[in-house]
GUKOLMI-399840 format. One record per atom (N, C-alpha, C): x, y, z; residue number from 1. Coordinates in steps of 0.001 Angstrom, whole numbers, always signed. Atoms other than C-alpha are relative to their C-alpha. Last residue first. Layout:
<rs>
+---------+---------+---------+------+
:       X :       Y :       Z : bapa :
+---------+---------+---------+------+
:       X :       Y :       Z :  NUM :
...
+---------+---------+---------+------+
</rs>
This chain:
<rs>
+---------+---------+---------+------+
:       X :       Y :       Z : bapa :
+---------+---------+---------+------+
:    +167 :   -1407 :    +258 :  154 :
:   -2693 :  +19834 :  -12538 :  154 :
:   +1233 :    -210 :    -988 :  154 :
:    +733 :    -134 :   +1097 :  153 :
:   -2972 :  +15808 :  -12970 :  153 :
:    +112 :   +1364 :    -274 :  153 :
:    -526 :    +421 :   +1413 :  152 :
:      +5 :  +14642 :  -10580 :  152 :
:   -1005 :    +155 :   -1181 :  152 :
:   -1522 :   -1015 :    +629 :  151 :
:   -1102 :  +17239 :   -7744 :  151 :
:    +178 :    -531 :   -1187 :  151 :
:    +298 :   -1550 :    +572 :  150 :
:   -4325 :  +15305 :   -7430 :  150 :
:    +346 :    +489 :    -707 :  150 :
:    +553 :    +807 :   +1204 :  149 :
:   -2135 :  +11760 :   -6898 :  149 :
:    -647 :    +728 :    -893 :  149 :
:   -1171 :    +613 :    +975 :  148 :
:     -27 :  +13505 :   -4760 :  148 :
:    -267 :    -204 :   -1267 :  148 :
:    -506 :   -1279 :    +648 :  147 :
:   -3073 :  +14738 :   -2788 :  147 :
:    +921 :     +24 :    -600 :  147 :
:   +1076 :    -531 :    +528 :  146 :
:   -4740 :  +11455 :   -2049 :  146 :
:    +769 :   +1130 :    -731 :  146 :
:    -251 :    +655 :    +871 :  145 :
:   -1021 :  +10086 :   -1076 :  145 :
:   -1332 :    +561 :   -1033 :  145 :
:   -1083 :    -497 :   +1154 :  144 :
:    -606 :  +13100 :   +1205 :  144 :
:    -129 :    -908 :   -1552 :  144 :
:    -243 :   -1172 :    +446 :  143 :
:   -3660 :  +12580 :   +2907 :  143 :
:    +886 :    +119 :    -784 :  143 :
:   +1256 :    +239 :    +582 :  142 :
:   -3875 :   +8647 :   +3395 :  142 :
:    +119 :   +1593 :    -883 :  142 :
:    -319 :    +888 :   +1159 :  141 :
:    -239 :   +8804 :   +4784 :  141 :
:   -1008 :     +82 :   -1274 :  141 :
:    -952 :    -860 :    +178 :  140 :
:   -1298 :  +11519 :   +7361 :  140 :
:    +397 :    -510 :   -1270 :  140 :
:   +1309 :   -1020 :    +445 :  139 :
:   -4635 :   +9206 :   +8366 :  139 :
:   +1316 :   +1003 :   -1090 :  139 :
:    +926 :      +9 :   +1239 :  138 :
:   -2385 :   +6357 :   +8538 :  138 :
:    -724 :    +957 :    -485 :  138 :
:   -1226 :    +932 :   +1232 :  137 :
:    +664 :   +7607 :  +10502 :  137 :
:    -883 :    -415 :   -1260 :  137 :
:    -371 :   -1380 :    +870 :  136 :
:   -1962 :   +9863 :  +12733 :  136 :
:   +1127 :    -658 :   -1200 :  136 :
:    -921 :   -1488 :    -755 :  135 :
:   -4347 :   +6929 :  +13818 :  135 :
:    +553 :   +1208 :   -1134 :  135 :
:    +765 :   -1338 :     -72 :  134 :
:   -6316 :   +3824 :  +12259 :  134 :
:    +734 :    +644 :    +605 :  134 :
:    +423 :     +45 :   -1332 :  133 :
:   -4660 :    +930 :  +10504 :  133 :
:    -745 :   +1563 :    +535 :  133 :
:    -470 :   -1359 :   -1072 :  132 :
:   -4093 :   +1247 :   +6916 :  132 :
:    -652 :    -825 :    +903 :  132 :
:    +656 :    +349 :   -1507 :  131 :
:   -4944 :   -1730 :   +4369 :  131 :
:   +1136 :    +809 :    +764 :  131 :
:    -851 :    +235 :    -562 :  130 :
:   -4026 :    -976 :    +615 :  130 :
:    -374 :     -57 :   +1492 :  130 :
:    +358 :    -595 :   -1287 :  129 :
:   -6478 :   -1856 :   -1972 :  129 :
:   +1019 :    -553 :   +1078 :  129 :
:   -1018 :    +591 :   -1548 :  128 :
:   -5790 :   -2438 :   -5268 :  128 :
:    -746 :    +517 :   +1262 :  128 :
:    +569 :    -210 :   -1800 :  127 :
:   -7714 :   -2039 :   -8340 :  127 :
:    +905 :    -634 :    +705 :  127 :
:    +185 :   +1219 :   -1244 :  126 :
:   -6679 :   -2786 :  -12065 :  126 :
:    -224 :   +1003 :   +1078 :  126 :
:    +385 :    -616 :    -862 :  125 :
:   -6602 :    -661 :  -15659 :  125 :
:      -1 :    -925 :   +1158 :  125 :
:   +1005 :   -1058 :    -135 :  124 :
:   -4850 :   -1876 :  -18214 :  124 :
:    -127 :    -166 :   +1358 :  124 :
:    +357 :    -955 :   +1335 :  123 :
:   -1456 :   -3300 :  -19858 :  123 :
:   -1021 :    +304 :    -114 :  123 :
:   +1137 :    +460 :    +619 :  122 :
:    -105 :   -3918 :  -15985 :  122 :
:    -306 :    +362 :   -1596 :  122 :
:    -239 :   +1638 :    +337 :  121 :
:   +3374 :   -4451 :  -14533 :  121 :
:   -1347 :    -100 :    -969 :  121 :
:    -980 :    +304 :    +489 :  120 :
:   +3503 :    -781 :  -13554 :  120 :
:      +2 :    -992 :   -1413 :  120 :
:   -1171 :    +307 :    -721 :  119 :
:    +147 :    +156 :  -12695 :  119 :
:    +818 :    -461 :    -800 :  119 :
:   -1171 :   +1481 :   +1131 :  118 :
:   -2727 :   +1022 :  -14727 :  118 :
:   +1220 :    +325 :   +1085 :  118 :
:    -276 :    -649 :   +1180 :  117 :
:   -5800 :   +2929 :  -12677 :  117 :
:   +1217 :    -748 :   -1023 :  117 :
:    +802 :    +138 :    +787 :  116 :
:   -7663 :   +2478 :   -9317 :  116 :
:   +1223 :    +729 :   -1557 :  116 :
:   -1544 :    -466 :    +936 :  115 :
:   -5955 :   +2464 :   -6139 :  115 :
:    -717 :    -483 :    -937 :  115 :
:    +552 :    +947 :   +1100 :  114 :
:   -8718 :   +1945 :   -2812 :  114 :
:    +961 :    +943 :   -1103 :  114 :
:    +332 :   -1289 :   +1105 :  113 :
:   -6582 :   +3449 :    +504 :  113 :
:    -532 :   -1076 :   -1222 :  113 :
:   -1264 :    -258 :    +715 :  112 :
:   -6910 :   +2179 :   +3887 :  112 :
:    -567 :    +883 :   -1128 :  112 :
:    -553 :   -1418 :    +152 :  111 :
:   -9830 :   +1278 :   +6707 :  111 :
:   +1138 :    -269 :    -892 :  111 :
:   -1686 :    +197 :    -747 :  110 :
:  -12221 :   -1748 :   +6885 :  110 :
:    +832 :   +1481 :    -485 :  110 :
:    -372 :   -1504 :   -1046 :  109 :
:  -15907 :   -2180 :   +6651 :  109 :
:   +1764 :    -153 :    -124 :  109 :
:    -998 :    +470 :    -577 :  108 :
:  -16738 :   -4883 :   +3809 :  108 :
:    +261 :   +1233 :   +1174 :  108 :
:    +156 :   +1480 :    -561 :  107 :
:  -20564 :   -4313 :   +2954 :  107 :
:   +1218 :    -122 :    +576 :  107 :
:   +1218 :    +423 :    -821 :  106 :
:  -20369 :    -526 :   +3877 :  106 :
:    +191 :   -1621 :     -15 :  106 :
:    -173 :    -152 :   -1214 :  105 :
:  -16669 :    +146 :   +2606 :  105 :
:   -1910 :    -260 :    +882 :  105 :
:    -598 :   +1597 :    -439 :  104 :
:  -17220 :   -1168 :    -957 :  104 :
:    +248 :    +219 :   +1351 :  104 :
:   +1034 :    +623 :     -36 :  103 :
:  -19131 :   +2383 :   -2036 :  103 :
:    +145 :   -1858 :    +819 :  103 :
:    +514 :    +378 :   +1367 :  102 :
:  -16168 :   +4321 :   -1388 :  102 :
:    -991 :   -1239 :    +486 :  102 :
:    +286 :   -1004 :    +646 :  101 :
:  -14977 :   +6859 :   +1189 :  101 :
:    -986 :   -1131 :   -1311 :  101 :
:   +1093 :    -839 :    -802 :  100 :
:  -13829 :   +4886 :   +3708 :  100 :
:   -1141 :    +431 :    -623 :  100 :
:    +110 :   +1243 :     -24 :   99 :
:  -11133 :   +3017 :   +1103 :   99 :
:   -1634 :    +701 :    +912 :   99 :
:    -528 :    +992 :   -1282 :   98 :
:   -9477 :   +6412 :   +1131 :   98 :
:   -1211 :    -547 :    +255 :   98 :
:   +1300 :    -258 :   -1311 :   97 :
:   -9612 :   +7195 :   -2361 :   97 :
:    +473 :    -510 :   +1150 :   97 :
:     -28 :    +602 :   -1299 :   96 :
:   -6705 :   +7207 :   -5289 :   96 :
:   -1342 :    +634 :   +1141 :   96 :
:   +1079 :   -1065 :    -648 :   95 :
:   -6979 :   +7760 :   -8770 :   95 :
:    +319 :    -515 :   +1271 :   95 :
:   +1343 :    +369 :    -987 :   94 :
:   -4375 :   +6366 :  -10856 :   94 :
:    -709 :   +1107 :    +259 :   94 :
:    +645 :    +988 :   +1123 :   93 :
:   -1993 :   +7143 :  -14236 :   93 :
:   -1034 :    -359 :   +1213 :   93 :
:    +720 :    -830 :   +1079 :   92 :
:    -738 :  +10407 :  -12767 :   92 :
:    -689 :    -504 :    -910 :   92 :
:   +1090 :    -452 :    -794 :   91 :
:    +107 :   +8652 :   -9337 :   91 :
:    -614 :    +896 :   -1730 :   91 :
:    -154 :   -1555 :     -32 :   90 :
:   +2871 :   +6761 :  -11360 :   90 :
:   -1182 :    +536 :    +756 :   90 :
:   +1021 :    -197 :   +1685 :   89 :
:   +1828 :   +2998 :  -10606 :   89 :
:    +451 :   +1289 :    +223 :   89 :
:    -255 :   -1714 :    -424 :   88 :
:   +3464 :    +618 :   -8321 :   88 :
:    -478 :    +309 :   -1056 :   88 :
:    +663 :    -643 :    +882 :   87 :
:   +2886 :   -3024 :   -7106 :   87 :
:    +411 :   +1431 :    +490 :   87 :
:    -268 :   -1598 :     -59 :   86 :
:   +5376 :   -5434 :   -5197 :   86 :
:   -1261 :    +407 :   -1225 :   86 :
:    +365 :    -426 :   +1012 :   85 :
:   +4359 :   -8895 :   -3687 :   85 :
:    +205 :   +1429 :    -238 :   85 :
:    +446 :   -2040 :    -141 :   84 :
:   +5637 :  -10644 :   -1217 :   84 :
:    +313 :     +68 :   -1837 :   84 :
:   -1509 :    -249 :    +884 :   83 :
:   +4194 :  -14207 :   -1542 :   83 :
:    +494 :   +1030 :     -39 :   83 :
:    -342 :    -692 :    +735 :   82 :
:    +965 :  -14493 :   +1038 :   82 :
:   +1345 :    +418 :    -900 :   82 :
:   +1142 :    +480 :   +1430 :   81 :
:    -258 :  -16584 :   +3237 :   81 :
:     -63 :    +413 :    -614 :   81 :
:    +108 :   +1406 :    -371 :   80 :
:   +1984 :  -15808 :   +6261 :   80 :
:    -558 :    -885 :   -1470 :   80 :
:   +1371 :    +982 :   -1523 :   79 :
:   +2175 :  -12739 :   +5065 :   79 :
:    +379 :   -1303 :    -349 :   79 :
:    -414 :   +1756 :    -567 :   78 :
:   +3942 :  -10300 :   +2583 :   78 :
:    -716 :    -167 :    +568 :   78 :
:    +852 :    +929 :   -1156 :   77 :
:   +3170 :   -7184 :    +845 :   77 :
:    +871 :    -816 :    -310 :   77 :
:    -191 :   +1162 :      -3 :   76 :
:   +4995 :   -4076 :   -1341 :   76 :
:   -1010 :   -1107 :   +1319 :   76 :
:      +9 :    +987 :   -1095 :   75 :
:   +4019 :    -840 :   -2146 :   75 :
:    +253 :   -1263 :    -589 :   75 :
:    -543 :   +1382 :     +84 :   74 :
:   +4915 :   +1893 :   -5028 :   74 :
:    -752 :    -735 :   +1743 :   74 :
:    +334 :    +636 :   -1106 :   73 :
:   +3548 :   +5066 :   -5432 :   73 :
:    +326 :   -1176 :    -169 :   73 :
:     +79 :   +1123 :    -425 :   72 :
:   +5284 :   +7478 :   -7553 :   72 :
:   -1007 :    -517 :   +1380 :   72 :
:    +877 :    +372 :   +1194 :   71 :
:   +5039 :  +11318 :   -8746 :   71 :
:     +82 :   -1792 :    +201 :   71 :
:    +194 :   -1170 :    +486 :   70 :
:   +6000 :  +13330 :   -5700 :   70 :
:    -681 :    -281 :   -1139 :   70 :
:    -489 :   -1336 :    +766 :   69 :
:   +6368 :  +10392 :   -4285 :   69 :
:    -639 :    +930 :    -440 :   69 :
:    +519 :   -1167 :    +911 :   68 :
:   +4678 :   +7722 :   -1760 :   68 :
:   +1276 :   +1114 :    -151 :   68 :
:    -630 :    -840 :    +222 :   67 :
:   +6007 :   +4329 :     -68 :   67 :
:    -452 :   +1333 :   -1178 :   67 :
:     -99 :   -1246 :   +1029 :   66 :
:   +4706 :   +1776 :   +1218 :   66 :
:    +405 :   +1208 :      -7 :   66 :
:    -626 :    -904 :     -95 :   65 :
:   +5415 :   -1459 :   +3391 :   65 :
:    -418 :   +1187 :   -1576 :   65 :
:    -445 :   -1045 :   +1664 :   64 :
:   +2846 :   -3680 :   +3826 :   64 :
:    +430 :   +1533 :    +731 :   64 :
:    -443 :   -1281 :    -201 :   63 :
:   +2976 :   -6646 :   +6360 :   63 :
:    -133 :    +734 :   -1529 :   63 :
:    -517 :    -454 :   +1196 :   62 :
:    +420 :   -9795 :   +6377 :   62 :
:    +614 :    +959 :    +387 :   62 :
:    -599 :   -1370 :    -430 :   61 :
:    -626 :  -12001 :   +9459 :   61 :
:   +1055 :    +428 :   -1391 :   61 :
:    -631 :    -316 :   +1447 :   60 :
:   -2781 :  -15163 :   +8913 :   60 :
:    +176 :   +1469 :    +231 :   60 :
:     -70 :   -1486 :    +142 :   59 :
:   -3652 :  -17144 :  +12091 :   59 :
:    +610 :    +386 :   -1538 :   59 :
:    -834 :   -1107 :   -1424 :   58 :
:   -4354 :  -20412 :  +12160 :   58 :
:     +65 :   +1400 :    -461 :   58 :
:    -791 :    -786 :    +574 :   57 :
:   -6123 :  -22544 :   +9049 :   57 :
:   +1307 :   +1003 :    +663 :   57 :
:   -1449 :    +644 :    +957 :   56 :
:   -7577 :  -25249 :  +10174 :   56 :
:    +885 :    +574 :    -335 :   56 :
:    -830 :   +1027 :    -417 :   55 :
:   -9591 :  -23462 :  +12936 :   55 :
:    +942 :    -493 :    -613 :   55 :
:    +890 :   +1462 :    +354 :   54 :
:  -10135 :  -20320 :  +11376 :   54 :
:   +1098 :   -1453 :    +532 :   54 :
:   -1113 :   +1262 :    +223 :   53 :
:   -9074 :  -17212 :  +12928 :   53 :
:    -941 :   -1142 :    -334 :   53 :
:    +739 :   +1171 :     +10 :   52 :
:  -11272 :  -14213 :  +12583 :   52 :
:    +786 :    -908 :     +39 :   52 :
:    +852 :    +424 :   -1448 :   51 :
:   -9280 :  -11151 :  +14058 :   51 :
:    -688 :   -1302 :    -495 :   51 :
:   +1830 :    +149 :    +186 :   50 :
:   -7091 :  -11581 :  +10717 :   50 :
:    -639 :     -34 :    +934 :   50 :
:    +261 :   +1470 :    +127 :   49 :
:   -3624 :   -9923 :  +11215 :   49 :
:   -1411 :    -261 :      +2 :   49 :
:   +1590 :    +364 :    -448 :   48 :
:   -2046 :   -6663 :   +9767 :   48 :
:    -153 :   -1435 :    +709 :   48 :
:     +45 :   +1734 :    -925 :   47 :
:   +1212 :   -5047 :  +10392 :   47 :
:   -1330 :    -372 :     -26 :   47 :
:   +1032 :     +43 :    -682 :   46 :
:   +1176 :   -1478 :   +8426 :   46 :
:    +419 :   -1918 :    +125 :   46 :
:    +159 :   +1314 :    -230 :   45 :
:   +4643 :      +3 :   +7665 :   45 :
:   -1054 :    -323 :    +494 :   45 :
:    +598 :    +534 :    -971 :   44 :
:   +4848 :   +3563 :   +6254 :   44 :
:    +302 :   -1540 :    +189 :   44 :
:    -599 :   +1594 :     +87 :   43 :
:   +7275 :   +5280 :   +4109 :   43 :
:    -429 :    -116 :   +1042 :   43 :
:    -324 :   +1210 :   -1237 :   42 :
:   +6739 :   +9016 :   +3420 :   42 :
:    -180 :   -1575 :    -203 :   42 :
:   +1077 :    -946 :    -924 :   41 :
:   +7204 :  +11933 :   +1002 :   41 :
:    +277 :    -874 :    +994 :   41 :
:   +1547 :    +807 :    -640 :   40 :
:   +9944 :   +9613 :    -831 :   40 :
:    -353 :   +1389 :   +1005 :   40 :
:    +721 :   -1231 :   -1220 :   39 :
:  +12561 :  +11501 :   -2525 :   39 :
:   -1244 :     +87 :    +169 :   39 :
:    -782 :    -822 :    -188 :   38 :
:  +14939 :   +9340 :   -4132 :   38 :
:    -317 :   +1177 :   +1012 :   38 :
:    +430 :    -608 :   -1462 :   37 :
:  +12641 :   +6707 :   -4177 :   37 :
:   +1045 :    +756 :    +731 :   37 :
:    +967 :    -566 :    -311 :   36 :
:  +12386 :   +6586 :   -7746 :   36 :
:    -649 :    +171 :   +1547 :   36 :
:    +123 :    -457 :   -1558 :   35 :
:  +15593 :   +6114 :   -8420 :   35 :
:    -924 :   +1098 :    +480 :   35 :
:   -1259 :   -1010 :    -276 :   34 :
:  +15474 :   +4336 :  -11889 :   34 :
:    -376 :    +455 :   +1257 :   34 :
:    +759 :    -999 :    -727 :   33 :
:  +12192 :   +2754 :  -12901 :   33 :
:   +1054 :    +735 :    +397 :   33 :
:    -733 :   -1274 :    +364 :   32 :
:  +13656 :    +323 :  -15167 :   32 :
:    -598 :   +1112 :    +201 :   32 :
:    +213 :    -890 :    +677 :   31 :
:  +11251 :   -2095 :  -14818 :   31 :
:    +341 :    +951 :    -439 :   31 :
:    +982 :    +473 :   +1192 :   30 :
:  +12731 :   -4883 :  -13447 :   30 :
:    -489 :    +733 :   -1014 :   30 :
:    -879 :    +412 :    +871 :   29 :
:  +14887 :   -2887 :  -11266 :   29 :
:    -330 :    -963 :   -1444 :   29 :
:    -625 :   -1095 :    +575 :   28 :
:  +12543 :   -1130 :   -9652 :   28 :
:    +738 :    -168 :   -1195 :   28 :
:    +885 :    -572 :    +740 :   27 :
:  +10619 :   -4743 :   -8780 :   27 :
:    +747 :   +1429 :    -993 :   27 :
:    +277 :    +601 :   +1287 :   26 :
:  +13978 :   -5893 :   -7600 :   26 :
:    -777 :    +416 :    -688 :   26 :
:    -837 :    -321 :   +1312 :   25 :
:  +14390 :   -2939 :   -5484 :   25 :
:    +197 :    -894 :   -1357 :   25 :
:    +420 :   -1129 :    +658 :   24 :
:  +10776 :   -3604 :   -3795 :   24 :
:   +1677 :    +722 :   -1253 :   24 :
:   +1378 :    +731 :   +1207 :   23 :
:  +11334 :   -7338 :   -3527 :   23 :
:    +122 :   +1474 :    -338 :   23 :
:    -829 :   +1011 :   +1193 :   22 :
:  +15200 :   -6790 :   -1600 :   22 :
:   -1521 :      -6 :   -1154 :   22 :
:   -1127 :    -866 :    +443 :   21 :
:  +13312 :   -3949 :    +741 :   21 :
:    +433 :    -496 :    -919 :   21 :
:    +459 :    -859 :    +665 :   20 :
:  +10631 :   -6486 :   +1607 :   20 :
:    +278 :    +763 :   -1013 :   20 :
:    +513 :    +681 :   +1326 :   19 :
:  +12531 :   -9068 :   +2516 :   19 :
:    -553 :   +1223 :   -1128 :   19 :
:    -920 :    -249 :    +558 :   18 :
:  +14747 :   -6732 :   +4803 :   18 :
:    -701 :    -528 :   -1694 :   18 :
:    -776 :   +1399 :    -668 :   17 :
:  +12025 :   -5594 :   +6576 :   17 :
:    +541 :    -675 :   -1323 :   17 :
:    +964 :    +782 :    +715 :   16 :
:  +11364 :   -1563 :   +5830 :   16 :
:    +829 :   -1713 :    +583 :   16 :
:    +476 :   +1048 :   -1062 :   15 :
:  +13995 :      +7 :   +7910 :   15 :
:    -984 :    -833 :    -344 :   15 :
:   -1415 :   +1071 :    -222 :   14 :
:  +16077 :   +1661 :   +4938 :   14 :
:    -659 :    -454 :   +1256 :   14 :
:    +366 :    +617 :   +1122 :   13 :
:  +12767 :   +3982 :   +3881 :   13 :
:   +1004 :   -1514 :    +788 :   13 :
:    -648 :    -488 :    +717 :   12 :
:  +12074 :   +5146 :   +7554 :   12 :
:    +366 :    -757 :    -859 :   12 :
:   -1782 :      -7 :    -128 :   11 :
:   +9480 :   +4597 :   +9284 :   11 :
:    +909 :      -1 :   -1047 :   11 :
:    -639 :    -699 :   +1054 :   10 :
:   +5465 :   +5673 :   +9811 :   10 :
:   +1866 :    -383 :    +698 :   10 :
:   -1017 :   -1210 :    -286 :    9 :
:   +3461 :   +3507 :  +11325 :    9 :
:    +932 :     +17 :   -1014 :    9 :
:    -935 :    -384 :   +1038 :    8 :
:    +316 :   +1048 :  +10842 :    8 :
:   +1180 :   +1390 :    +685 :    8 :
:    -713 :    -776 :    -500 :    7 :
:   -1322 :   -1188 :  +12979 :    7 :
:    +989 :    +660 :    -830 :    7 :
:    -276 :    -231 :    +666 :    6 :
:   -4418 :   -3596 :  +11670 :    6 :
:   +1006 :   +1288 :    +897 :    6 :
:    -326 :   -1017 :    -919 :    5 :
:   -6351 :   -5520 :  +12858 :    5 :
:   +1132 :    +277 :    -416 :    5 :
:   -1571 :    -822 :    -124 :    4 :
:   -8114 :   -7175 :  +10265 :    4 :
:     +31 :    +716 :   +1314 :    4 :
:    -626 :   +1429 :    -492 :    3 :
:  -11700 :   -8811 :  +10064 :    3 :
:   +1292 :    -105 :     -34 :    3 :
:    -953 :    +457 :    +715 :    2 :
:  -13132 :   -4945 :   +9900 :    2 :
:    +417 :   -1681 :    +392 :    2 :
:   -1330 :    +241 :    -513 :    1 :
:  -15982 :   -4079 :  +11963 :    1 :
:    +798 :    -813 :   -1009 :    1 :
+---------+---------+---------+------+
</rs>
C-alpha cells in the first residue's frame, strides 16, 4: 500500500491552480520553449496527501498538474512541503513506464508514471516520478503519455 492517497482528474489546461499555471509559463519562458501547449493531448490534476501523518510534522498534501504533447511533457508540483516545481523533457529524449511496471514498485508500492532521460533544465540524464491516483483519468493519462513518448522515436 502506497503512503499517498492520491486523486487524479482530468481538466482543462486554463483550470490548473493559478500558482501552478504562473510556474509552468515561467518555466516556458525561461527556456524558450515557445507554445508548446498549443496542443496538449491532456491536462490532468492529481491531489495527493500522505496517509502516514507524523506527529510533528502534520499532514503533507502535494498537487501535480501535467500536461502531455504530441512531442512535450511538462509537469509542475506544489505542497505543503514542497516549492512548486516545473520539469519537462521532449518525449523523444525520455522513456516513460507506468511506475507499476518497474522494479521500484515492489519495495515502494504506489501508482504513476517513472520518467527517465534529460529534461529541460538538465545537462544529463535524471528520473522523475509522477504520482497518479487510480481510475480512468490516470490510467488514460498513463496510456497516451507511454505512447507519445513511443510515437516520438518512430
Amino acid at each position: 500500500m502506497s503512503d499517498w492517497s492520491r486523486k487524479t482528474r482530468e481538466i482543462p489546461l486554463g483550470s490548473l491552480p493559478s500558482a501552478m499555471g504562473a510556474a509552468l509559463n515561467l518555466h516556458i519562458e525561461q527556456h524558450n520553449l515557445g507554445p508548446i501547449l498549443s496542443d496538449a493531448l491532456k491536462c490532468i490534476q492529481t491531489d495527493s496527501e500522505k496517509v502516514k501523518k507524523s506527529f510533528f510534522r502534520g499532514a503533507e498534501v502535494t498537487q501535480v498538474g501535467a500536461i502531455v504533447t504530441p512531442r512535450w511533457l511538462i509537469w509542475a508540483i506544489q505542497g505543503t512541503k514542497t516549492p512548486t516545481t516545473v520539469l519537462s523533457a521532449q518525449l523523444s529524449n525520455i522513456t516513460v513506464q507506468d511506475y507499476s511496471q518497474t522494479p521500484f514498485a515492489k519495495l515502494i508500492p504506489d501508482s504513476g508514471l517513472e520518467v527517465n532521460g534529460l529534461f529541460t533544465d538538465a545537462s544529463e540524464s535524471s528520473s522523475a516520478f509522477i504520482g497518479l491516483g487510480e481510475g480512468m483519468a490516470a490510467n488514460e493519462f498513463k496510456e497516451i503519455v507511454v505512447r507519445a513518448a513511443q510515437d516520438a522515436f518512430v
